[in-house]
KOLZA-749755 format. One line per field, with one value per residue (C-alpha): x, y, z. Coordinates in Angstrom, 2 decimals. Last residue first. Layout:
<lumvos>
c1	X; ... .
c2	Y; ... .
c3	Z; ... .
</lumvos>
This chain:
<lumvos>
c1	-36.88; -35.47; -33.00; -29.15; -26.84; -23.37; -20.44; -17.03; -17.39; -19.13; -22.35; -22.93; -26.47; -27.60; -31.03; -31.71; -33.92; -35.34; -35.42; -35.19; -31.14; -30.54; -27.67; -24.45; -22.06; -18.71; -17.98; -20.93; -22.47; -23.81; -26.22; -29.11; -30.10; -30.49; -29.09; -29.21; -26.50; -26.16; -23.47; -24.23; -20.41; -18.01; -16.55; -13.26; -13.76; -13.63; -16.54; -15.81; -18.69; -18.62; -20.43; -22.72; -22.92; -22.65; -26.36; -28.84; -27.39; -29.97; -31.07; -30.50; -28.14; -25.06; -25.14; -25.25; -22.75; -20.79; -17.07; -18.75; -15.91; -16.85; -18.27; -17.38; -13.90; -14.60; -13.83; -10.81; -9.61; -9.96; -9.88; -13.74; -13.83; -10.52; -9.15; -11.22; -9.05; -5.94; -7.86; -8.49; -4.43; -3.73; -5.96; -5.06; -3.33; -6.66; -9.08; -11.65; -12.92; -12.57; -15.79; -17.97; -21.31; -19.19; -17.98; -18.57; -17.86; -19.45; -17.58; -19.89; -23.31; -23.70; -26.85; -24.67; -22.51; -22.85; -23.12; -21.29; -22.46; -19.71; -21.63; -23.21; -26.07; -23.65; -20.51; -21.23; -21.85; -18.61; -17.03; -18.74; -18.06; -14.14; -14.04; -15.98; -13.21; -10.78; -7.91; -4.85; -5.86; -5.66; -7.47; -6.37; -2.88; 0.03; 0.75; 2.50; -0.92; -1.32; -4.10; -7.49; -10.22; -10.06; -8.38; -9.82; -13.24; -12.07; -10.95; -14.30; -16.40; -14.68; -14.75; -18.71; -19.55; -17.10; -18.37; -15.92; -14.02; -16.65; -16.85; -13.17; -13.78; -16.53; -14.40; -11.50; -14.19; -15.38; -19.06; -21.49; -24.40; -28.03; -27.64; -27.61; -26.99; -29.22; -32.56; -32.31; -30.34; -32.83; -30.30; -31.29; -31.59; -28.28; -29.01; -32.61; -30.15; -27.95; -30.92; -31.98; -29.00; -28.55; -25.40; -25.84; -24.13; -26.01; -23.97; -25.74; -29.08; -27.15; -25.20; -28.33; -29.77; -27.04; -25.36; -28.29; -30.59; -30.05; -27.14; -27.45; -31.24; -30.48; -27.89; -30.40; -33.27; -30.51; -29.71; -33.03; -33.95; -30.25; -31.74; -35.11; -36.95; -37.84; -36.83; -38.81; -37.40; -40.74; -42.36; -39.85; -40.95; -41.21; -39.29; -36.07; -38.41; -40.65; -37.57; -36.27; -38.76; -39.70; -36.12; -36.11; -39.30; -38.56; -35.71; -36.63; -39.39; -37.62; -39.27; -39.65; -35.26; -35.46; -37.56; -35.54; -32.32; -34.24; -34.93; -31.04; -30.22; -31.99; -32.01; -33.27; -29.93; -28.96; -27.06; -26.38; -22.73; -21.99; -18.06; -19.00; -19.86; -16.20; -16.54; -17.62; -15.36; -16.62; -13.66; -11.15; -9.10; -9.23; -7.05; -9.22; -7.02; -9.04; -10.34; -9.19; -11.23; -12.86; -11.11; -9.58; -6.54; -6.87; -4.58; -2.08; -2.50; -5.11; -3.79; -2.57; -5.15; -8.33; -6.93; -7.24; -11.31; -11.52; -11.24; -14.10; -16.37; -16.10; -17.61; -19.80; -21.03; -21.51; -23.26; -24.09; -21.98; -22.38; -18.78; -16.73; -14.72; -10.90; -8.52; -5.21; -4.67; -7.83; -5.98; -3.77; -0.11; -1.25; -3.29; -0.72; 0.54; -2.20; -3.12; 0.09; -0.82; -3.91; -2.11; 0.62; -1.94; -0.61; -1.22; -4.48; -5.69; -4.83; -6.92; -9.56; -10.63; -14.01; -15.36; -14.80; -11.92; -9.85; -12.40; -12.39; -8.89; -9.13; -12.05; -9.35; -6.39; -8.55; -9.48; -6.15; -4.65; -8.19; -8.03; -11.75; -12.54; -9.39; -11.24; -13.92; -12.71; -11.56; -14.65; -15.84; -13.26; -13.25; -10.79; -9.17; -7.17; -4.33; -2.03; 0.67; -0.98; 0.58; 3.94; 3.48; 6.31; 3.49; 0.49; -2.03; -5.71; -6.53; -8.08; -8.38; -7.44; -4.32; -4.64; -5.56; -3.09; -0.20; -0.85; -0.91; 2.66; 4.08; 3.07; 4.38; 4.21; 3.21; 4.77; 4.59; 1.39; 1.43; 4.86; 2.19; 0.00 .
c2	54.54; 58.20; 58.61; 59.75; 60.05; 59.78; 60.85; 59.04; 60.63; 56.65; 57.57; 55.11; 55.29; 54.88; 54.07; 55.60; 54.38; 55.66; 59.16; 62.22; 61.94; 62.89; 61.48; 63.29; 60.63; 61.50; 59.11; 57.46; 57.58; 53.95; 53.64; 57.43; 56.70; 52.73; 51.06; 49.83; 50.65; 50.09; 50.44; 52.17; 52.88; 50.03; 51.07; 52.81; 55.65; 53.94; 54.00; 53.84; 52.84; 54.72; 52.99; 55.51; 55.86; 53.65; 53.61; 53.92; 52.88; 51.84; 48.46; 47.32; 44.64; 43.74; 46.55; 46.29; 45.87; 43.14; 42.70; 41.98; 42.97; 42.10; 39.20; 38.13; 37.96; 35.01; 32.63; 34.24; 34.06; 30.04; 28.09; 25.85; 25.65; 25.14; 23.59; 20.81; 19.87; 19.71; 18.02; 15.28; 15.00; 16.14; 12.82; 10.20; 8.23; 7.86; 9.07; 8.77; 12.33; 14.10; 15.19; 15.83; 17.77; 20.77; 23.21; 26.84; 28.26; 31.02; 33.15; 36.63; 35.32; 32.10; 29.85; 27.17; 24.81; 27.26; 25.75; 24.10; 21.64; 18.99; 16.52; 19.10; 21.90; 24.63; 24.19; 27.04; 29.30; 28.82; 29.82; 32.82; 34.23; 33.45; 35.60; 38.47; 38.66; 39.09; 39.80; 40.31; 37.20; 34.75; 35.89; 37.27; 38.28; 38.19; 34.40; 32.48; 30.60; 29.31; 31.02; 29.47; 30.70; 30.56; 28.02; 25.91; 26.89; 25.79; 22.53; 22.06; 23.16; 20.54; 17.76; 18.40; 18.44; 15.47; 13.62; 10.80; 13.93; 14.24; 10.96; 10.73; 14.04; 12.79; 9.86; 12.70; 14.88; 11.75; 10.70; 12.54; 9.84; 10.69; 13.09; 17.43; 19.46; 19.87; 18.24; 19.37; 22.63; 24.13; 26.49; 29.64; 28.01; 28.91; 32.40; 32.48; 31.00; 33.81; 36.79; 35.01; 34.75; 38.32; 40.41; 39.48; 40.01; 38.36; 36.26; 33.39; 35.38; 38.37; 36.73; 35.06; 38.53; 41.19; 37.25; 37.39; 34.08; 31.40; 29.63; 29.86; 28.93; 25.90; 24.82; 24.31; 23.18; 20.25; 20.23; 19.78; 16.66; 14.77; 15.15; 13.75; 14.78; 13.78; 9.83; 6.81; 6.36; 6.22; 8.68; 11.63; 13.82; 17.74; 20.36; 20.53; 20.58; 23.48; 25.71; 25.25; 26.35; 29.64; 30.30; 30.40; 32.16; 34.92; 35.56; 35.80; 37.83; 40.24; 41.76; 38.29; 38.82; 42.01; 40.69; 37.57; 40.27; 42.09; 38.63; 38.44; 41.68; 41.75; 44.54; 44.88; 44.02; 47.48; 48.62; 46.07; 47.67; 48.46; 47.87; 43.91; 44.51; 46.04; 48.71; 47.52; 47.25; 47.68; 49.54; 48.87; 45.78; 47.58; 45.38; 41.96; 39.54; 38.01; 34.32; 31.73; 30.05; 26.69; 23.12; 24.00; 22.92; 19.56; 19.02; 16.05; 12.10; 11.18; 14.52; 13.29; 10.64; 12.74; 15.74; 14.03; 12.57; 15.17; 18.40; 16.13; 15.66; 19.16; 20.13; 17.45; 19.10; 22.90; 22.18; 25.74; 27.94; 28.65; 29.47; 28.74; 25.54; 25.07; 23.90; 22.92; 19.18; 19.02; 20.78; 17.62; 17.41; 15.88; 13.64; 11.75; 10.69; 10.09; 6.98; 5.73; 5.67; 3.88; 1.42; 0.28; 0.09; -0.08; 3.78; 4.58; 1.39; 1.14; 4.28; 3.00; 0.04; 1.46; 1.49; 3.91; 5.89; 3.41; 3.14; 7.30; 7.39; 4.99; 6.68; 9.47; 7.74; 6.57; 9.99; 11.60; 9.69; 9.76; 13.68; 15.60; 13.74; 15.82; 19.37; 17.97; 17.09; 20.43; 22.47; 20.41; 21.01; 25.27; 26.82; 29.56; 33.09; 34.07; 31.08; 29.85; 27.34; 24.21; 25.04; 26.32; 24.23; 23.84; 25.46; 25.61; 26.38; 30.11; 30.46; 27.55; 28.16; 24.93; 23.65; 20.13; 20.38; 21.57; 19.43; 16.55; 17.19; 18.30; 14.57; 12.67; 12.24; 8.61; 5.41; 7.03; 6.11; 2.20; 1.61; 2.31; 0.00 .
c3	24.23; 23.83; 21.20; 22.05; 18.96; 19.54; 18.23; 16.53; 13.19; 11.75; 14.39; 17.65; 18.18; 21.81; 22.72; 25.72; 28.72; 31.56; 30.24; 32.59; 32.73; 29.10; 27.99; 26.35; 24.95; 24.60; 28.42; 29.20; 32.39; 33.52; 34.62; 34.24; 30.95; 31.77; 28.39; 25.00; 22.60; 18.70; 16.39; 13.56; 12.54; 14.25; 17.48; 16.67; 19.14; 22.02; 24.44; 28.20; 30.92; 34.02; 36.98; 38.79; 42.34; 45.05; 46.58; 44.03; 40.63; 37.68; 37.07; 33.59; 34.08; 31.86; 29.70; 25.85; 22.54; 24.23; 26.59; 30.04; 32.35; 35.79; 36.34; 32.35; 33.68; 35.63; 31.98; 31.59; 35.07; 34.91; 38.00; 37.78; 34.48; 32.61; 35.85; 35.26; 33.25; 35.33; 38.52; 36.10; 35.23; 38.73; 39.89; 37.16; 39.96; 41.64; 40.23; 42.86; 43.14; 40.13; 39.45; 36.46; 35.52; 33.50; 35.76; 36.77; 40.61; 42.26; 45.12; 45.07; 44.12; 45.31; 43.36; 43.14; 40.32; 37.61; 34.42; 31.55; 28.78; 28.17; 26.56; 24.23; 24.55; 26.00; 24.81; 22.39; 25.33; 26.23; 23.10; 23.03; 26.29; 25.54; 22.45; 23.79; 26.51; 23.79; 26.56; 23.46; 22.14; 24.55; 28.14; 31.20; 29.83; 32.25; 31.66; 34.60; 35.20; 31.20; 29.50; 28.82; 27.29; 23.36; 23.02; 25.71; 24.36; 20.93; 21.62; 23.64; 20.54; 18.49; 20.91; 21.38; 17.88; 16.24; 19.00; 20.27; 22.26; 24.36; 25.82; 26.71; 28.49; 30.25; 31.63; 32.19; 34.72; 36.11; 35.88; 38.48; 38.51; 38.28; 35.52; 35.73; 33.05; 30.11; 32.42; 35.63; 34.76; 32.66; 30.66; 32.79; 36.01; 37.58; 36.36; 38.12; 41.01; 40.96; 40.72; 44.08; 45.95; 45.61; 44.44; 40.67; 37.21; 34.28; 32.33; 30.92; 29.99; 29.36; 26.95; 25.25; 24.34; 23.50; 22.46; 19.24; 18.94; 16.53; 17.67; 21.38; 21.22; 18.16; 20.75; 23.63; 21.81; 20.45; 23.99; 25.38; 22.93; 23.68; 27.50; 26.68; 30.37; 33.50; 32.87; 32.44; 29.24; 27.35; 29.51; 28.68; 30.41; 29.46; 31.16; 28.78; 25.71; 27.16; 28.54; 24.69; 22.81; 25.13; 24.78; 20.49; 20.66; 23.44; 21.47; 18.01; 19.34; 20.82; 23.92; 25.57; 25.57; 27.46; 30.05; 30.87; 30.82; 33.65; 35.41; 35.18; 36.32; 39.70; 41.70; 45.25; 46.64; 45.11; 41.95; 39.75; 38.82; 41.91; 42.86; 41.87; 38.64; 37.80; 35.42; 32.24; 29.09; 25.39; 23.92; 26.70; 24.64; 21.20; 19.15; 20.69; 18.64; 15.63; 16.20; 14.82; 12.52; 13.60; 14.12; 17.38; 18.04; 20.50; 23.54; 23.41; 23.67; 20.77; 18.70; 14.76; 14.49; 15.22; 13.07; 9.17; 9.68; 12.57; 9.91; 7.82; 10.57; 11.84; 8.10; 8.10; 11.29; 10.09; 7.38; 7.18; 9.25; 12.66; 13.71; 10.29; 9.59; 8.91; 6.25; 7.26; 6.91; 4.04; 1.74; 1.25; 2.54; 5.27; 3.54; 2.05; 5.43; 6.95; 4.50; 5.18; 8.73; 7.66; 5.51; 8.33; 11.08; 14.34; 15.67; 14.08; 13.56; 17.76; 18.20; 15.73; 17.59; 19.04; 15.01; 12.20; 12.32; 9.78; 7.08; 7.09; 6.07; 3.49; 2.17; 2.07; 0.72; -2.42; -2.21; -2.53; -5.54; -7.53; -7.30; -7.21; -3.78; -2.59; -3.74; -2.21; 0.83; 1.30; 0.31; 3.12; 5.24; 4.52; 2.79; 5.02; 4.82; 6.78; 5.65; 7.78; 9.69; 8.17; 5.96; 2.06; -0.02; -2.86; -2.12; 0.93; 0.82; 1.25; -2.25; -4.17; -7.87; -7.49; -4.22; -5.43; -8.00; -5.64; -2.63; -5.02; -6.66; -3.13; -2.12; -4.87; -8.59; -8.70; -6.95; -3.46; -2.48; -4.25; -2.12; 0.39; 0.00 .
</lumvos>
């Protein structure tokens, strides 16, 4: 077999003619990575479907993942690894997939087919785009909840965010959906609910709706037990998160990583999210807060769907439904991962810096003063602002303090335009 890969023109030759008029895929001599631009994994496969050389490798390929044996196909195998071989030098090594795209699974499936036998013992890349670095770091940051940005204990941002989203159809749809899946039985299993039901509902929420809406939903700031455990609640946790055993954190971690879905959105949570201790940044990406609050919502609805573990407001915790209790001498590896959750100053940032188009909470300041919010001048033109006139004070912007509400319109100059709501 593999004297039969090498007997025509050869790697480089392939990588060329498949790449050949394709945008963003790799060329001749190009090394993994370096491109800025991306072809996406299914364009990919069928650019290598269109050459006889690299599909033959590429059914191949996806013989040799099938089944609970394909680790040791992967590593034993003489024709699979050959297989790999080719198709590294294929577009299908570094193409990617969009966020949300259409056909977004095949196109995981695909970047897995080539990626699921290079990183069995290391951390996954993510399969997506990467993600721009946040250039304007300040641009949509909050002043820390916790010095007042809720206001007082009376306040509640999350059943304010509840509000806002049965104001917008799309939203008050797409939750309404999903709250009615994730509280039904499920008579036939005996069970309170269809678990893989409520996190397709779930996904097709997070997907569908707008983060001004669904952010605020996951990330409302709170000083009362109360507003925490509406928060707790938000994604049904009964149903999406809870199970009548607590598996361990590296068992569930073995299970996500045999769905092309969950294993992809993980890799890019971790990406996106974590920074080593020693690091001075917060977050990858130059603090890209935004970046981080996206990817975790994304995990939302799979295997490893997150939540808050209590209804606390000022020490809460976030972890998938896993332990690490009992795992013996896997312990620091377990206590490692979970680690991405539960010690993670990326992922607490959103407590205090909530990096999107909209305020956290819309309760207005009684008892510590107003929280300043700071607007950069390279916003994007016609951005849009919804907020308490008299919480936060905006820097350039002049609000009227007899309106509850103001609209604010972000113009291309760098002003703003106030418009009562």
């Amino acid at each position: 077999f593999y004297e039969a890969a090498s007997s025509w023109d050869g790697p480089s030759a392939l990588s060329v003619s498949l790449a050949s008029g394709a945008p963003g895929s790799p060329g001749a001599g190009s090394e993994p990575g370096t491109q800025t631009e991306w072809v996406d994994c299914i364009q990919a496969s069928d650019m290598c479907n269109q050459n006889p050389h690299c599909s033959s490798r590429y059914r191949v390929m996806r013989q040799c993942l099938v089944g609970k044996e394909k680790e040791a196909m992967l590593d034993n195998n003489r024709e699979c690894q050959a297989a790999l071989e080719v198709l590294l030098v294929s577009p299908l090594y570094d193409c990617r997939c969009k966020r949300g795209m259409k056909k977004e699974l095949q196109c995981l499936q695909n970047y897995w087919t080539i990626h699921m036998g290079l990183t069995e013992d290391m951390e996954d890349s993510s399969p997506y785009e990467p993600v721009a670095p946040n250039r304007h770091p300040d641009a949509f940051r909050l002043a820390s909840i916790s010095s007042g940005m809720a206001g007082g204990r009376n306040c509640n941002p999350c059943l304010d965010a509840a509000k806002a989203c049965n104001l917008n159809s799309s939203c008050k749809r797409q939750r309404s959906a999903y709250i009615a899946v994730c509280s039904k039985e499920d008579p036939n299993k005996g069970e309170t609910c269809s678990r893989k039901r409520c996190h397709k509902a779930l996904r097709s929420f997070l997907d569908r709706v707008p983060p001004e809406f669904s952010h605020r939903l996951l990330f409302c700031p709170c000083q009362t037990e109360g507003c925490a455990e509406r928060r707790r609640q938000t994604i049904v946790p009964d149903c999406s998160y809870r199970d009548k055993e607590k598996p361990n954190c590296l068992e569930l971690q073995s299970v996500c990583r045999q769905d092309p879905l969950c294993r992809s959105r993980l890799a890019d949570y971790i990406v996106n999210c974590w920074t080593p201790p020693d690091t001075v940044s917060t977050c990858p990406n130059q603090d890209n807060h935004q970046a981080c609050l996206a990817s975790y919502a994304r995990l939302i609805g799979t295997e490893m769907t997150p939540n808050y573990v209590d209804n606390s407001f000022s020490n809460w915790t976030i972890s998938p439904w896993c332990t690490c209790k009992g795992s013996g001498n896997q312990e620091a590896e377990c206590l490692s991962f979970l680690g991405y959750f539960n010690n993670n100053p990326c992922l607490s940032e959103p407590s205090r810096h909530v990096h999107t188009l909209h305020t956290s909470g819309m309760c207005s300041v009684t008892d510590r003063g107003p929280t300043v919010i700071r607007l950069s001048h390279e916003l994007q033109s016609n951005a849009t602002l919804m907020v308490p006139c008299q919480n936060p004070l905006f820097i350039d912007a002049k609000l009227s303090s007899e309106i509850t509400v103001c609209v604010i319109l972000l113009r291309g100059d760098g002003g703003a335009t106030t418009v009562r709501k």
